[in-house]
C-alpha positions as a Python dict, from the first residue, in 0.01 Angstrom:
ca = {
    (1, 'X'): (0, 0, 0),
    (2, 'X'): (151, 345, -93),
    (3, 'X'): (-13, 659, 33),
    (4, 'X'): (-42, 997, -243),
    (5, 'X'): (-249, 1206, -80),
    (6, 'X'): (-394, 1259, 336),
    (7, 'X'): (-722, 1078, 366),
    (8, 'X'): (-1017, 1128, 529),
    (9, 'X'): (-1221, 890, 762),
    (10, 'X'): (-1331, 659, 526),
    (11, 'X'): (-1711, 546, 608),
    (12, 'X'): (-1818, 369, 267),
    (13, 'X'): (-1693, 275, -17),
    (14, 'X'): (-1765, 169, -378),
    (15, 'X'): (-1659, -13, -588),
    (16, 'X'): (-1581, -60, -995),
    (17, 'X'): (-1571, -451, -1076),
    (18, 'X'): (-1440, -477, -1408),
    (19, 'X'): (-1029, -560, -1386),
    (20, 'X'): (-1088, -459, -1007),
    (21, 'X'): (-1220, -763, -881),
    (22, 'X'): (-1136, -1009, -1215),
    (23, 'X'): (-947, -1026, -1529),
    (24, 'X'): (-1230, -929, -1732),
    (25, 'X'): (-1046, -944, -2057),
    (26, 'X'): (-1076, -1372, -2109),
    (27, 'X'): (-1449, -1304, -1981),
    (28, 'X'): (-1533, -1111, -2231),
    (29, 'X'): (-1330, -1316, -2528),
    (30, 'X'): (-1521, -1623, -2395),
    (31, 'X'): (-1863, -1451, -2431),
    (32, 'X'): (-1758, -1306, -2790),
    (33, 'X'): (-1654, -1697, -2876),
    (34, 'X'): (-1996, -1824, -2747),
    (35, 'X'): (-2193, -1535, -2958),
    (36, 'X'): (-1978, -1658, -3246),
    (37, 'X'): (-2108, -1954, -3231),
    (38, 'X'): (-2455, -1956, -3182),
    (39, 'X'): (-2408, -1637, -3445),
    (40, 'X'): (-2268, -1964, -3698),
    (41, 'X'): (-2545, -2211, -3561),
    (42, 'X'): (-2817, -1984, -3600),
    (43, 'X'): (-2787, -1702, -3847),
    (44, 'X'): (-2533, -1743, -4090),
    (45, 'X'): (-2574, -1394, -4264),
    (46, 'X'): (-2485, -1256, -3945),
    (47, 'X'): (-2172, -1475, -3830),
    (48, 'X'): (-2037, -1355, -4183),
    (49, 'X'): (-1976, -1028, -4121),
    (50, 'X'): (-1613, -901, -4069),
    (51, 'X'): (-1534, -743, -3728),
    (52, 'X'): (-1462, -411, -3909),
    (53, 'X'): (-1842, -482, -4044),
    (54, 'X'): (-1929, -503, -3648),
    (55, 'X'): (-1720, -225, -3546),
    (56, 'X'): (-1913, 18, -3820),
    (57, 'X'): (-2238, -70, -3703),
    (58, 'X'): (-2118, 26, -3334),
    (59, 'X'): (-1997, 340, -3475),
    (60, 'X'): (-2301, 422, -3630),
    (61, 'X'): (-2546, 346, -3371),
    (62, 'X'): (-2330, 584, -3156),
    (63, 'X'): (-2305, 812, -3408),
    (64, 'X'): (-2688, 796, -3408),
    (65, 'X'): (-2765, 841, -3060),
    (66, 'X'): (-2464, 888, -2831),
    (67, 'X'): (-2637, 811, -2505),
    (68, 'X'): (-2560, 434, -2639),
    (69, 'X'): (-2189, 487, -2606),
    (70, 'X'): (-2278, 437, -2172),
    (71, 'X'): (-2500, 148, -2279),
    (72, 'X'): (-2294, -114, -2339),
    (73, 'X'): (-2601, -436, -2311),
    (74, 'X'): (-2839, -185, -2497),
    (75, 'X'): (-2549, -93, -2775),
    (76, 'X'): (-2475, -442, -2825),
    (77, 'X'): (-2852, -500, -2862),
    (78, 'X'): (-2917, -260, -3095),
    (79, 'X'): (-2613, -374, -3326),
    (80, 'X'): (-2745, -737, -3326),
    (81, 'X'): (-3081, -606, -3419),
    (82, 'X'): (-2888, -458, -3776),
    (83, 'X'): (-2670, -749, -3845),
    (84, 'X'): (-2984, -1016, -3781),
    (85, 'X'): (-3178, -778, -3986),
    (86, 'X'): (-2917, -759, -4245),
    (87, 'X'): (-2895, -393, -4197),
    (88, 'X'): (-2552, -199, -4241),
    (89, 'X'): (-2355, 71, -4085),
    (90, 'X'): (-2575, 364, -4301),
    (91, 'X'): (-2918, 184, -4248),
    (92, 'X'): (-2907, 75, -3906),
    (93, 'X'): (-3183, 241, -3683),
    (94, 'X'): (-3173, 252, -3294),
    (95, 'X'): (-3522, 214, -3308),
    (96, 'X'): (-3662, -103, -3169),
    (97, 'X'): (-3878, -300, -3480),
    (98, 'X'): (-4187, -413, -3464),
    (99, 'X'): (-4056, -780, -3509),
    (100, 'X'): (-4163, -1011, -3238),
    (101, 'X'): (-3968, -1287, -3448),
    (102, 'X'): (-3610, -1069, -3445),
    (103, 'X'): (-3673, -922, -3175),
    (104, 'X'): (-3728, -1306, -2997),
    (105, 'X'): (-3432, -1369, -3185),
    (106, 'X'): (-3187, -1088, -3061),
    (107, 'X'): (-3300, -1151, -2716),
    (108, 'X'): (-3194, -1515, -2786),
    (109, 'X'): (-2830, -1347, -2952),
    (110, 'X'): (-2788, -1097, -2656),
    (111, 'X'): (-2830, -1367, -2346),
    (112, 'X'): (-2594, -1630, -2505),
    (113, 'X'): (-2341, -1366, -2477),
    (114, 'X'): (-2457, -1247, -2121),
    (115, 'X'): (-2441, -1557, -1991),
    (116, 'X'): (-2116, -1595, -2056),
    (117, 'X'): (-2003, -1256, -1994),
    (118, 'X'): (-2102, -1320, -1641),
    (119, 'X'): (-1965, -1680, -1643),
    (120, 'X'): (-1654, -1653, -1398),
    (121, 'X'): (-1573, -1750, -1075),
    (122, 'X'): (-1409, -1516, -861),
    (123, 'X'): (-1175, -1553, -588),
    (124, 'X'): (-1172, -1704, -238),
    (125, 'X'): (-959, -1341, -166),
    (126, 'X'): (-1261, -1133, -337),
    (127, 'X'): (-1493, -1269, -119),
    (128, 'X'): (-1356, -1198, 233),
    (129, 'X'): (-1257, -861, 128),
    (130, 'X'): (-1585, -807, 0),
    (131, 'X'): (-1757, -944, 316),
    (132, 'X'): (-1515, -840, 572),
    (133, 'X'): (-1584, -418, 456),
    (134, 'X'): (-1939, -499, 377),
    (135, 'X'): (-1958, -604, 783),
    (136, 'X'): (-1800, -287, 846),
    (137, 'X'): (-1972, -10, 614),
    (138, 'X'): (-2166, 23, 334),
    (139, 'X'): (-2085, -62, 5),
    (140, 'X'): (-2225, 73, -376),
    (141, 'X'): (-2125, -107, -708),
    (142, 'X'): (-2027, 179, -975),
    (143, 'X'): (-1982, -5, -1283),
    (144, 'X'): (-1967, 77, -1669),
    (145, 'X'): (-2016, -289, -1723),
    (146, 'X'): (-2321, -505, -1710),
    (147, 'X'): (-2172, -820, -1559),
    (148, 'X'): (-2446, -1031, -1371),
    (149, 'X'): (-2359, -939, -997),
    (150, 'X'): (-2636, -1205, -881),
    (151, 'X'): (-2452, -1494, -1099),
    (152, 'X'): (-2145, -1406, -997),
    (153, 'X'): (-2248, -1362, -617),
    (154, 'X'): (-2157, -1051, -529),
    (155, 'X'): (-2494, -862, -472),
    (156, 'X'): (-2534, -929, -132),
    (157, 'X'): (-2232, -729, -51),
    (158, 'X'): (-2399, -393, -161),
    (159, 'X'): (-2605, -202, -119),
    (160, 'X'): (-2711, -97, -422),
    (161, 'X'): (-2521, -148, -803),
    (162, 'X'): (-2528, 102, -1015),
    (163, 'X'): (-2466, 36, -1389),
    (164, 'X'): (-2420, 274, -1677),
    (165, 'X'): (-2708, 352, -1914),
    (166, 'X'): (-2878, 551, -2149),
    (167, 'X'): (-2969, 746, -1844),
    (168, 'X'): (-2654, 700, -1594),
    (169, 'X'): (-2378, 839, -1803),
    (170, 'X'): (-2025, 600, -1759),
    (171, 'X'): (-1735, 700, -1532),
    (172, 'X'): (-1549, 906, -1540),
    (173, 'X'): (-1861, 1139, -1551),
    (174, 'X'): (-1994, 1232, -1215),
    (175, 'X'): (-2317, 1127, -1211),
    (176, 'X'): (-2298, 744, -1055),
    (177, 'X'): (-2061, 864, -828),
    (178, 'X'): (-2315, 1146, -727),
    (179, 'X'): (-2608, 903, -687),
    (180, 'X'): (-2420, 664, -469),
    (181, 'X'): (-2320, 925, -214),
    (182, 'X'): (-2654, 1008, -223),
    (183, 'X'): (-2759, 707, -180),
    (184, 'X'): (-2545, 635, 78),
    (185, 'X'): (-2607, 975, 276),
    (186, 'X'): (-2215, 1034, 343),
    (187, 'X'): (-2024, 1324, 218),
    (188, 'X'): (-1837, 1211, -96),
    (189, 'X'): (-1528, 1330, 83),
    (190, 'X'): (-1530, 1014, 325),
    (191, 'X'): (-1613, 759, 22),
    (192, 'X'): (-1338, 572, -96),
    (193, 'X'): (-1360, 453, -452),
    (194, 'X'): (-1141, 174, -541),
    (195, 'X'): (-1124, 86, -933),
    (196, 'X'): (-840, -23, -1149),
    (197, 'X'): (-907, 277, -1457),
    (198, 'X'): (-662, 556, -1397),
    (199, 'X'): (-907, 787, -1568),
    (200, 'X'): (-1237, 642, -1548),
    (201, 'X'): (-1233, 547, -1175),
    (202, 'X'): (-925, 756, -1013),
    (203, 'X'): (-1013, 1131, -1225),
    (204, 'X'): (-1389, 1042, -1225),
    (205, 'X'): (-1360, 976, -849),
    (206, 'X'): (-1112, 1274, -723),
    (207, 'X'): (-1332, 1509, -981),
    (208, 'X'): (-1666, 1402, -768),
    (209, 'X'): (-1537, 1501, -456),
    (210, 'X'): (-1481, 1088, -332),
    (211, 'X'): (-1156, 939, -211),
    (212, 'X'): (-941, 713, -441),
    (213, 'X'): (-769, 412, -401),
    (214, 'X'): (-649, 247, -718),
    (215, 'X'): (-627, -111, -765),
    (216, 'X'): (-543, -325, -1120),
    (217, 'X'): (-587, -707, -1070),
    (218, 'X'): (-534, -771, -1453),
    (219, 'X'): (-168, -555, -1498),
    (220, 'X'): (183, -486, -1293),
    (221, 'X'): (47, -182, -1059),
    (222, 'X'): (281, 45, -1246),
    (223, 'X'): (156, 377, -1237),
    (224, 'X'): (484, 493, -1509),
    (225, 'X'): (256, 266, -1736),
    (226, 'X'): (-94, 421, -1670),
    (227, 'X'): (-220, 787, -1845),
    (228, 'X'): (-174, 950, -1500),
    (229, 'X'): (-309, 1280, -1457),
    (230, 'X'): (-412, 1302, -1151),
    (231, 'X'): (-263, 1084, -870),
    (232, 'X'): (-445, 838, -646),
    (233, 'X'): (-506, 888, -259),
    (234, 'X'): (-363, 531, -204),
    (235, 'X'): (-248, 209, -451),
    (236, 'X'): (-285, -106, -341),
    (237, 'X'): (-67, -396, -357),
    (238, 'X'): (-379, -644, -267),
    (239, 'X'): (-759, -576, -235),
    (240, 'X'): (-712, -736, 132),
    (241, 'X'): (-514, -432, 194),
    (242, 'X'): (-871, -229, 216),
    (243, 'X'): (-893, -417, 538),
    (244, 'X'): (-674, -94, 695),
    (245, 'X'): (-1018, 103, 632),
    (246, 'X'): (-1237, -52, 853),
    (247, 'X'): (-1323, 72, 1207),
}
């Protein structure tokens, strides 16, 4: 543990989950594998595209309505909607269809790959962190993710999870760290967030007001390799480390 800055009593704390708590990097190549394959089982048109096919039709339903771009299960359903409907990057619509066949049919797309997205097992360490702070203060899930926190048993450790949306923009803008003090009813300056993003989780934290611990479980904690900007309150060697917080 290496101290940056003087902290405050810390009396909560939240959380990004997302290379804080697992490598979520073979996660998600395991759920893009499993879409690729019920993509070839089921709809062939669609498991021919070309990823820079893919990656135009995310650009353009972005392009189209930007709130998608903090979206990421509502991005990726709107993207499956154009390749199963054999749209392309300049006649894709964000609009949901009238379709109750595609529709069934995206839904079917979009849980393969959520399934396994949230198919991981995390460890015994996790846990006891987890439980040890959640016997000792209150905890809020801040995540620009949408892994399942019921499937991967983490829920009952929070209070509340807060994921980004068309409505909740993603860190490292202010607002999910502004509804989780709120939520919590404790100034922001005695929150400690602890996420692995330099920018999204250290900046977005120290520019809301909260405490910031940063924490990589997927990397070397190096910050001479990070876009640093803005230093930390405290790095952390190990998530047990948190255990100094507690009263």
């Amino acid at each position: 543990m290496q101290f940056y800055r003087p902290l405050n009593e810390v009396k909560a704390m939240t959380f990004d989950f997302d290379d804080t708590l697992y490598n979520n990097e073979p996660v998600i190549r395991q759920a893009e594998a499993a879409l690729a394959a019920h993509l070839k089982a089921h709809h062939s048109d669609a498991a021919a595209l070309s990823p820079r096919d893919w990656y135009l039709l995310k650009q353009a339903a972005v392009n189209l309505d930007g709130r998608l771009a903090s979206d990421m299960g509502q991005l990726r359903k709107v993207i499956l909607t154009a390749a199963l409907s054999g749209k392309t990057a300049k006649t894709l619509s964000v609009e949901i269809p009238n379709d109750e066949e595609l529709n069934s049919a995206v839904d079917a797309c979009f849980n393969c790959f959520y399934d396994a997205r949230s198919d991981l097992t995390l460890d015994d360490e996790v846990h006891n962190v987890l439980k040890l702070l959640s016997d000792n203060m209150p905890l809020v899930g801040i995540t620009n993710g949408n892994v399942n926190a019921d499937k991967i048993g983490i829920t009952p450790y929070f209070e509340t999870i807060l994921h980004a949306s068309t409505t909740r923009p993603m860190k490292p803008a202010p607002d999910m760290f502004n509804e989780a003090a709120a939520i919590l009813d404790i100034p922001a300056g005695n929150i400690l967030h602890v996420g692995d993003n330099i920018i999204k989780d250290v900046l977005g934290a120290i520019n809301a007001q909260f405490q910031a611990a940063w924490f990589a479980c997927n990397r070397p904690m190096a910050l001479r390799n990070e876009p640093v900007s803005v230093l930390p309150h405290v790095s952390l060697c190990t998530l047990s480390e948190l255990a100094h917080f507690c009263r």
